[in-house]
C-alpha positions in Angstrom: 78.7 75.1 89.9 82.3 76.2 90.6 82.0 79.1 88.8 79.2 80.6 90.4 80.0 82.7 93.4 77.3 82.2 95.4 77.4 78.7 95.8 80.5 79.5 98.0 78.8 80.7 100.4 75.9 78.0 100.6 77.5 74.9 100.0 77.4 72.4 103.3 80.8 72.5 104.1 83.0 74.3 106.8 85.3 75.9 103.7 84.8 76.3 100.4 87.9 78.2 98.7 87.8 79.6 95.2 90.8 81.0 92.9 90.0 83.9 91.2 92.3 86.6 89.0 91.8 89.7 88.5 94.0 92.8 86.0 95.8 95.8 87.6 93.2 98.6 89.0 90.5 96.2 89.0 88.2 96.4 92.2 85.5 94.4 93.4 83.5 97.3 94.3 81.7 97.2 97.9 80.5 94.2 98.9 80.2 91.3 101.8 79.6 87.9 101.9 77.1 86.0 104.4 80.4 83.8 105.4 83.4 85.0 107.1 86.5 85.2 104.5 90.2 84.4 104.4 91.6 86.3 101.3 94.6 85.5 100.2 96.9 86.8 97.9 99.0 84.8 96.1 100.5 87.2 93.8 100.2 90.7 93.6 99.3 93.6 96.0 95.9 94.1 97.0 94.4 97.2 99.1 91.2 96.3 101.2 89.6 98.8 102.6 86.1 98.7 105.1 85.0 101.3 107.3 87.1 100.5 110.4 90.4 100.6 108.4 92.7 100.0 105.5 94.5 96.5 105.3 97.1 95.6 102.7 98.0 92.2 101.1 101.3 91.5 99.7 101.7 88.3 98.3 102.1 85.1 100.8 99.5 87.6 103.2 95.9 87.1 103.7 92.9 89.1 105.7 90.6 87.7 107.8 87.1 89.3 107.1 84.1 88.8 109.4 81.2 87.7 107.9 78.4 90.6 106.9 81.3 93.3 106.9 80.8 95.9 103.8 84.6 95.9 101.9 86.0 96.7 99.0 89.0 95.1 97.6 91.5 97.1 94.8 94.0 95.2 92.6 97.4 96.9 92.9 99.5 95.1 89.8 98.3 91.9 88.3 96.6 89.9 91.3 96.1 85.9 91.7 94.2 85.1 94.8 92.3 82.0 97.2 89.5 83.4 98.9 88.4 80.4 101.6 84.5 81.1 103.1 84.1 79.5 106.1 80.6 78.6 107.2 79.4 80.5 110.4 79.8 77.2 112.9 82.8 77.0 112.2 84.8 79.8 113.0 84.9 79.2 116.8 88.2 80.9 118.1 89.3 82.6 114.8 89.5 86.2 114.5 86.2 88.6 115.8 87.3 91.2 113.1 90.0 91.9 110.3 93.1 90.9 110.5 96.1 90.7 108.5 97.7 86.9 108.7 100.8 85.7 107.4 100.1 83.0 105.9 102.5 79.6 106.3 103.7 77.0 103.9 101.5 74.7 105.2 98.3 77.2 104.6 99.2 78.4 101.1 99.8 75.0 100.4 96.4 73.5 101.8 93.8 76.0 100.2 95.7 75.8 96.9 94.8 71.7 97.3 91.4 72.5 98.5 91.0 74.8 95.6 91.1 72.0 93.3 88.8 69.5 95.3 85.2 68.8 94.2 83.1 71.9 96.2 81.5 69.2 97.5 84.6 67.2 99.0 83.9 64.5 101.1 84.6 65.3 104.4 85.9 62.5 105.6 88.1 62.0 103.0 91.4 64.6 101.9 88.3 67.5 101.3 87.5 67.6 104.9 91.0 66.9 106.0 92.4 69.6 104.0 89.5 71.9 105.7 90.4 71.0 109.1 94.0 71.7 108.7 92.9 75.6 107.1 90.9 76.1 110.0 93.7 75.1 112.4 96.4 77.1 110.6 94.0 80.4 110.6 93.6 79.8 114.3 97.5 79.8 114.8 98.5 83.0 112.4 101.1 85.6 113.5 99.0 88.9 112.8 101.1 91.8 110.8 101.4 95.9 110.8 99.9 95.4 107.3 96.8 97.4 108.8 95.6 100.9 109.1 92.9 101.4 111.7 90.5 104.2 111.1 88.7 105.9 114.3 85.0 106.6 114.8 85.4 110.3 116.5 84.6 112.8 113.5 87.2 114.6 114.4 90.0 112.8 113.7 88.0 110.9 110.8 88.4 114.2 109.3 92.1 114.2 109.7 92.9 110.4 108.2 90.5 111.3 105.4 92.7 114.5 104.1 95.8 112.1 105.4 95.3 109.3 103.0 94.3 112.0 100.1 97.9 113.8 100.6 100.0 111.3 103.1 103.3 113.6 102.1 101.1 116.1 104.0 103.8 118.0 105.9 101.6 119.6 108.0 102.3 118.5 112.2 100.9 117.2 114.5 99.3 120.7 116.0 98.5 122.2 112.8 96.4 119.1 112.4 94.9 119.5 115.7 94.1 123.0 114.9 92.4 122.5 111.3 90.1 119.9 113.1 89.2 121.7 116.1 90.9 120.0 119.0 93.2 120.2 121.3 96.8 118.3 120.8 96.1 116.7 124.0 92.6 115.2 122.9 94.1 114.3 119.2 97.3 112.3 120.8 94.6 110.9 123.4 92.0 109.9 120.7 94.5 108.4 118.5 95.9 106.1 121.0 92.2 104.9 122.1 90.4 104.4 118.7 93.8 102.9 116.8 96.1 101.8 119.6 98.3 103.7 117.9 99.9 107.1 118.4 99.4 109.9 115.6 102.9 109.6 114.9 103.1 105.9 114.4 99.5 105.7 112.5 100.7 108.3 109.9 103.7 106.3 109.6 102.2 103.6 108.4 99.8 105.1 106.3 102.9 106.3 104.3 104.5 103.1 104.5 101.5 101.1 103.2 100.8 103.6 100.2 104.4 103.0 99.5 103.8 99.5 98.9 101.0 100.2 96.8 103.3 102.7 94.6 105.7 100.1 94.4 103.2 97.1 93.5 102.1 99.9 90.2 105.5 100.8 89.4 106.7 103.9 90.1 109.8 104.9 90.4 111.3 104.5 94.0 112.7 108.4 94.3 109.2 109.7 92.9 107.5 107.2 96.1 109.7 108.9 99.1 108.6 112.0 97.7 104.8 111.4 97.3 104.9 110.2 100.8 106.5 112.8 102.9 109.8 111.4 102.9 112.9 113.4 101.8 114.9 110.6 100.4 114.7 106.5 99.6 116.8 106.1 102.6 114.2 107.7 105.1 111.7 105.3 103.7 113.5 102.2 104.2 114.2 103.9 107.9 110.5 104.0 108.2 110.1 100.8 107.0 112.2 98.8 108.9 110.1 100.3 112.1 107.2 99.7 110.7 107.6 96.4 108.9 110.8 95.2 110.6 112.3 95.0 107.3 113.6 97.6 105.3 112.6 96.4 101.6 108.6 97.3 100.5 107.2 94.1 99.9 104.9 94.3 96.5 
């Protein structure tokens, strides 16, 4: 029964968490899942994208997807993950949509136990203990930059979709608001609205993230600066450290 999927998602219990491995450039494909999920990594880099953004998952990270939401999940290096479904009822006060978590000792620790309990655990035994304590943690997780929200206007869809073909694009801020047709004022505006971000700051994290995924495949650190629009490895750990608040690429 624990191999099969599905019963994940109908077994009566408020979380049901299943290991799972997967080889470099493996992908799930599109998908969702009737229950809301807490993937986590626990080695490897994984790149999740949905239609409202790009999320990605170092090791020791996790995302919180809603339940019903269309995603697809890409293996950057070897991967090792817990994916926990939570039943509907019980998600309460966690997330309303994605979000990347960092995920405490305590966590890591409690779905990698749960892993390894019957799927039918009784719950009022170390099972549903274990399942309470999962819930709780999710509830209290910081939240990370690991994320890249996509907007709705087509506008500047247009210009994230030729930014995360080419994000060494050097092209500015007006030249962008020229190809797509609007003024600087309504780009900057729009940006900040649909991401909460500025253009400036989303497109530095694009490049920061894609960095990460570089890194997590192997290439060679001078060849990654490049490839995102940095001149040196120096201006990419500058860029980092803002983004990230550390200066090292986590992979």
């Amino acid at each position: 029964m624990r191999s099969e999927s599905e019963a994940y998602q109908t077994v009566p219990r408020a979380v049901a968490v299943m290991p799972k491995s997967y080889s470099a450039g493996a992908s799930t494909g599109w998908h969702s899942h009737p229950r809301a999920q807490l993937l986590y990594a626990t080695a490897g880099l994984t790149l999740v994208r949905a239609e409202d953004g790009t999320w990605v998952l170092p090791a020791r990270h996790a995302l919180w997807i809603p339940p019903g939401l269309s995603h697809e999940v890409r293996m950057h290096g070897a991967v090792s993950m817990c994916s926990a479904y939570i039943a509907p009822e019980a998600v309460g006060v966690l997330p309303a949509g994605c979000r990347v978590l960092e995920v405490s000792s305590l966590l890591a620790s409690a779905l990698e136990a749960l892993a390894v309990e019957p799927l039918l655990y009784d719950e009022a035994g170390r099972g549903g203990h274990l399942a309470a304590l999962i819930l709780d943690e999710i509830a209290r997780a910081p939240e990370t930059a690991l994320t890249l929200p996509l907007p709705r206007d087509v506008r500047l869809r247009r210009i994230c979709d030729a930014l995360l073909k080419d994000p060494g694009s050097g092209l500015d801020i007006d030249g962008w608001a020229q190809r797509a047709g609007a003024s600087r004022r309504t780009l900057t505006r729009g940006f900040r609205a649909e991401t909460g971000l500025s253009f400036g700051d989303w497109r530095s994290r694009l490049r920061v993230l894609r960095a990460m995924t570089m890194a997590s495949d192997g290439a060679p650190p001078h060849q990654i600066a490049r490839a995102v629009g940095y001149a040196d490895q120096r201006a990419l750990r500058t860029a980092a450290r803002r983004v990230l608040g550390r200066a090292d690429l986590p992979t």
